[in-house]
MMTF fields as JSON, N, C-alpha, C and O atoms, coordinates in Angstrom:
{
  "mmtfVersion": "1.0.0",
  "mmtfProducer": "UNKNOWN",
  "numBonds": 287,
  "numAtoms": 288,
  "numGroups": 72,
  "numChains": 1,
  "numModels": 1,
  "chainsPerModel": [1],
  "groupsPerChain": [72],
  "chainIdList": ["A"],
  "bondAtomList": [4, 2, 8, 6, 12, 10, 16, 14, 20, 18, 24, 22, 28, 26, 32, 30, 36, 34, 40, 38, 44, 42, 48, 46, 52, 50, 56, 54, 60, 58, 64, 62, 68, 66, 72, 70, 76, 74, 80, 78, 84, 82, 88, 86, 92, 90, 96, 94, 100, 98, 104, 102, 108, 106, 112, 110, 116, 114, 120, 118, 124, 122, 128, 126, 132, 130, 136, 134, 140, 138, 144, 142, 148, 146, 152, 150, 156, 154, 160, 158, 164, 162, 168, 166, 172, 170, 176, 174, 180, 178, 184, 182, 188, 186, 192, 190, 196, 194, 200, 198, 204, 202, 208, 206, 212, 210, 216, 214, 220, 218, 224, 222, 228, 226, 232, 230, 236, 234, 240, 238, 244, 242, 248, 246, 252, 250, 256, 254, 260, 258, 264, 262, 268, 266, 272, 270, 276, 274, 280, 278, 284, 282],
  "bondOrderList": [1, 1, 1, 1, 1, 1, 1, 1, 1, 1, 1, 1, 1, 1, 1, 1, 1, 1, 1, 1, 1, 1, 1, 1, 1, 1, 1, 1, 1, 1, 1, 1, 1, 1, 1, 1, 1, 1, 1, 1, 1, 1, 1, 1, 1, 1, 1, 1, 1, 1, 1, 1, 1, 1, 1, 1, 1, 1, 1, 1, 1, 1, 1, 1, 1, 1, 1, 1, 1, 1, 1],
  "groupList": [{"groupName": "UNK", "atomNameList": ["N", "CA", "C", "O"], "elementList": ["N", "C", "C", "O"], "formalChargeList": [0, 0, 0, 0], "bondAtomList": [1, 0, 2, 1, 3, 2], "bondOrderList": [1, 1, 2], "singleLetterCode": "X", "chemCompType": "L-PEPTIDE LINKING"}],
  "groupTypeList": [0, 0, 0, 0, 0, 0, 0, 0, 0, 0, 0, 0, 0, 0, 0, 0, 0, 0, 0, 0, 0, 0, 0, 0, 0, 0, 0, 0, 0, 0, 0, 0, 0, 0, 0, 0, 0, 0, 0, 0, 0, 0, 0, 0, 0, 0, 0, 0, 0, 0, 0, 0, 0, 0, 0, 0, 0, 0, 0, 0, 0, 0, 0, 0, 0, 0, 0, 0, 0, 0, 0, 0],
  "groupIdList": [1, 2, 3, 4, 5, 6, 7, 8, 9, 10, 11, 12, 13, 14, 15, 16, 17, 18, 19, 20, 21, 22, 23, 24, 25, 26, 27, 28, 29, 30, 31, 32, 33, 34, 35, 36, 37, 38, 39, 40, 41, 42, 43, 44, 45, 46, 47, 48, 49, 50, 51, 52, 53, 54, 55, 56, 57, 58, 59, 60, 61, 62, 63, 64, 65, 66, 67, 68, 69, 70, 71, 72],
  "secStructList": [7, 7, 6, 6, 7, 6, 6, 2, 2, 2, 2, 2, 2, 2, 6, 6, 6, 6, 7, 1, 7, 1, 1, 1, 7, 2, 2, 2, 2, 2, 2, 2, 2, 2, 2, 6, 6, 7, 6, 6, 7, 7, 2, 2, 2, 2, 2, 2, 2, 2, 2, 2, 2, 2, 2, 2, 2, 2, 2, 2, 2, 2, 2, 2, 2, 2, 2, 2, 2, 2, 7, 7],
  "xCoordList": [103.497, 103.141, 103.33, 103.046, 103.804, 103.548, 101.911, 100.719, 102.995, 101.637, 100.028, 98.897, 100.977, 100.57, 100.351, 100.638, 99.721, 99.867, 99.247, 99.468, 97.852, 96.547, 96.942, 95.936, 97.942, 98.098, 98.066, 97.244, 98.834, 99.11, 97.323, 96.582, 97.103, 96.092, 95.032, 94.727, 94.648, 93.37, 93.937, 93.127, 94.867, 95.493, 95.115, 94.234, 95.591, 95.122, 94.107, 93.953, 92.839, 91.675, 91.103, 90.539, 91.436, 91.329, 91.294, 90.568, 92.646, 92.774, 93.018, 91.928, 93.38, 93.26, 91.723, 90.789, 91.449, 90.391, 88.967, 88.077, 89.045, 87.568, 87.762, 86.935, 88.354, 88.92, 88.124, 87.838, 87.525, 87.272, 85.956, 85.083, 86.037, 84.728, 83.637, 82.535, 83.629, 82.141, 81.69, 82.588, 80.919, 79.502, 79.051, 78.284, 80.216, 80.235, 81.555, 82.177, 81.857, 83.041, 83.527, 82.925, 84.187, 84.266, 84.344, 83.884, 84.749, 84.745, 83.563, 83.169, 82.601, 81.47, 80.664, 79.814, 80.943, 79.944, 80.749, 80.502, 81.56, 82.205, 81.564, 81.603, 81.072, 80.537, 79.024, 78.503, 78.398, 76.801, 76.736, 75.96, 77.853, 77.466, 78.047, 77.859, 78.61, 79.061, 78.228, 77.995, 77.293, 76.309, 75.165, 74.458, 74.66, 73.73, 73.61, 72.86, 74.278, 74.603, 75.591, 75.459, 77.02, 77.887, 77.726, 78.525, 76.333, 75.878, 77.199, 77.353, 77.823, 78.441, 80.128, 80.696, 80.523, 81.425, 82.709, 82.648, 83.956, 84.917, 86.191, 86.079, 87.09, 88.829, 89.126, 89.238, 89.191, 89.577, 88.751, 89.126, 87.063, 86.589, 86.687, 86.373, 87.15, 87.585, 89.099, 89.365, 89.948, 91.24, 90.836, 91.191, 89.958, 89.722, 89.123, 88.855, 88.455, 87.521, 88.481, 88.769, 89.517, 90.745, 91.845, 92.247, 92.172, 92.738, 92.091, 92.684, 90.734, 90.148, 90.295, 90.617, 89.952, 89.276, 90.558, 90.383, 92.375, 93.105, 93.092, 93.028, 93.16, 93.664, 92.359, 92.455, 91.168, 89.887, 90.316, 90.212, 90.956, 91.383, 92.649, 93.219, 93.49, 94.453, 94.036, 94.296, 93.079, 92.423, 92.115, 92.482, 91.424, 90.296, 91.633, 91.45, 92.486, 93.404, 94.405, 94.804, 94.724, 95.092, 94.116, 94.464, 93.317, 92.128, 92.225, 92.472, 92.071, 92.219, 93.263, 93.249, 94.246, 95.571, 95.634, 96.253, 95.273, 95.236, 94.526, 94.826, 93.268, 92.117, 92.781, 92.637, 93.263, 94.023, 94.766, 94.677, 95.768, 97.192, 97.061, 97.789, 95.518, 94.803, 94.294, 94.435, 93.673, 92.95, 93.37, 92.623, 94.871, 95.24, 96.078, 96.62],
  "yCoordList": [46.164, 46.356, 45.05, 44.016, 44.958, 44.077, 43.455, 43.73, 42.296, 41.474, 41.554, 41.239, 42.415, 42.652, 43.911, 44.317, 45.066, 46.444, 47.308, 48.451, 46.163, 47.246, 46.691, 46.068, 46.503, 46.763, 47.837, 48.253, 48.417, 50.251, 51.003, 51.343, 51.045, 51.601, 51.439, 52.33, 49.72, 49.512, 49.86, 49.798, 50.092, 50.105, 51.875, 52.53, 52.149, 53.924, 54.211, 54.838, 53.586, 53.646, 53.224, 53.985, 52.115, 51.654, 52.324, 52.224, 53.13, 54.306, 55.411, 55.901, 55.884, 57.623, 57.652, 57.765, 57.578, 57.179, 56.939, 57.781, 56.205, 55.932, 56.513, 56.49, 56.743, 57.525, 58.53, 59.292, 59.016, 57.995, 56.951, 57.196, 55.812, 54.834, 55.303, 55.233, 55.818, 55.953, 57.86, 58.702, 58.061, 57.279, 56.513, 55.567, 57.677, 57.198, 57.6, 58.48, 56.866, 57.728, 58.852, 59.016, 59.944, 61.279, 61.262, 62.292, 60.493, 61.165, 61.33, 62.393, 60.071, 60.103, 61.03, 61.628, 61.244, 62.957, 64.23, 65.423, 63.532, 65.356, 65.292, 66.149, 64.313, 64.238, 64.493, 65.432, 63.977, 64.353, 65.779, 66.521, 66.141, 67.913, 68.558, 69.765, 68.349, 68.874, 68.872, 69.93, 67.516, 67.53, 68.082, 68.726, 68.132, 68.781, 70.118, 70.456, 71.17, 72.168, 73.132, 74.354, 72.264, 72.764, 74.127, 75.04, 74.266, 75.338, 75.303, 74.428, 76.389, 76.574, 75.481, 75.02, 75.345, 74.65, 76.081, 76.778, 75.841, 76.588, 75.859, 74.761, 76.461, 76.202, 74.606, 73.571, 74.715, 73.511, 71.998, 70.828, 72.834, 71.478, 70.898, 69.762, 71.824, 71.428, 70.745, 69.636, 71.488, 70.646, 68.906, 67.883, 69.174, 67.568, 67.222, 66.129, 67.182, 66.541, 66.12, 65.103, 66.879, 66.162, 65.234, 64.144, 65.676, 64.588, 63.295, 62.36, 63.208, 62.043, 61.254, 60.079, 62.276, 61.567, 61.254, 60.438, 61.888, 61.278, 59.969, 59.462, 58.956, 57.639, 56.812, 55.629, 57.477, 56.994, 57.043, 56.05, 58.595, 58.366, 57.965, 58.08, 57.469, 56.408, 54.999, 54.315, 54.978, 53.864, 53.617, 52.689, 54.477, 54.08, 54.475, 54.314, 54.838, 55.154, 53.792, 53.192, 53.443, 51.981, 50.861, 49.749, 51.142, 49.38, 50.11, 49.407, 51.693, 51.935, 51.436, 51.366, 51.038, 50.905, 49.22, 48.712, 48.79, 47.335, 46.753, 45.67, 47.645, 47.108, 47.691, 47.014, 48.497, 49.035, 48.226, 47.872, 47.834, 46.892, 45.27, 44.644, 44.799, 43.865, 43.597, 42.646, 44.467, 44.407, 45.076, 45.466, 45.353, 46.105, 44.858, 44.963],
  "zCoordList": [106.041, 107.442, 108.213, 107.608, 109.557, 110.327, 110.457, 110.323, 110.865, 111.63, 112.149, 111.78, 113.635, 114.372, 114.551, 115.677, 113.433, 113.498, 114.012, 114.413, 113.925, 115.092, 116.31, 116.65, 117.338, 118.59, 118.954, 119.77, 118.495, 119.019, 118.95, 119.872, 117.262, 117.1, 118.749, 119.541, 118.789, 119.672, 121.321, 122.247, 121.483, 122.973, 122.526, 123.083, 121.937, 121.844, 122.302, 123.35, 121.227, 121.253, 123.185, 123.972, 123.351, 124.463, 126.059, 127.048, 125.636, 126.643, 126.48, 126.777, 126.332, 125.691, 124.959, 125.752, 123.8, 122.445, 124.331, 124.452, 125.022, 125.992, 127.543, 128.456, 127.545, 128.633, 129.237, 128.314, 130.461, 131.288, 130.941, 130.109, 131.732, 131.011, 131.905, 131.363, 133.273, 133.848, 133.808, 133.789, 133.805, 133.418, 132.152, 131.974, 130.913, 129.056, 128.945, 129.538, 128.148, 127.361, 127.196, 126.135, 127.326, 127.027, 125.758, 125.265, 124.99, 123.458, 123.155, 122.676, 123.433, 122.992, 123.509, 122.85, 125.031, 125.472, 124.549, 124.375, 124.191, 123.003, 121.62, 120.737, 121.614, 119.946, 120.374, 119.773, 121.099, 121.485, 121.554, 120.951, 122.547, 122.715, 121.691, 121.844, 120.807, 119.01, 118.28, 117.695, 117.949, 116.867, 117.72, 116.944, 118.932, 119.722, 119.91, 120.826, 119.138, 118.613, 119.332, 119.256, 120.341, 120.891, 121.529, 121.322, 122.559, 123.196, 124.68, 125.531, 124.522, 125.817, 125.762, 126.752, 124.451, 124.756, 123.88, 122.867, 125.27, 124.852, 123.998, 123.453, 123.99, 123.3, 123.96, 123.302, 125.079, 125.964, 125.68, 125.755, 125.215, 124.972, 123.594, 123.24, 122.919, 121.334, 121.496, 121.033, 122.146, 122.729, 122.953, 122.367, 124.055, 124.708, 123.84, 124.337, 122.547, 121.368, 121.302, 121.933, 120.342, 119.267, 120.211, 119.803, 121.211, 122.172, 121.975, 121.437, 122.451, 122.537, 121.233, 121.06, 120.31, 118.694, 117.952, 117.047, 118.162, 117.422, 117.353, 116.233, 118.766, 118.216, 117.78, 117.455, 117.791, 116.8, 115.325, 114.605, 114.749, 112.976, 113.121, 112.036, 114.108, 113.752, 113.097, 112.107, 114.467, 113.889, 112.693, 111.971, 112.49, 111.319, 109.783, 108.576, 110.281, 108.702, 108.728, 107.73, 110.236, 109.809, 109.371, 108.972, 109.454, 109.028, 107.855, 106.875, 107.572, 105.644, 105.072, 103.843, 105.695, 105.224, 105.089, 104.154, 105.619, 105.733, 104.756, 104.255, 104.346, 103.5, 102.171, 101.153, 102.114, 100.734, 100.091, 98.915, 101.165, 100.983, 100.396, 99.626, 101.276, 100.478, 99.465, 98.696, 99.457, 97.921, 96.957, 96.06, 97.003, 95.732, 95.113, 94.013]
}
């Protein structure tokens, strides 16, 4: 892997991944109203979950990848 490989990942995360920032995050209001027992949420808001949350397990599978590549 490059260098410099979590650029992409954190620019993801950054905008798409927090998007919009006021009042919270939307990902993070999609995960409150998921584990809060997703009363009243349709197709669209499961759409906008996984929108939000891909470049979160980008993330998190590149720092796996990095930490793998190290310590193996």
């Amino acid at each position: 892997m490059k260098k410099n490989n979590l650029f992409y990942p954190i620019l993801a995360v950054l905008t798409l991944g927090l998007a919009p920032y006021v009042p919270e995050p939307h990902f993070f209001g999609k995960v409150k109203w998921l584990l809060g027992g997703a009363e009243g949420m349709g197709g669209m808001d499961y759409f906008d979950l996984v929108l939000h949350g891909a470049p979160w397990v980008y993330l998190i599978y590149t720092l796996i990848s990095i930490a793998v590549k190290k310590f193996k």
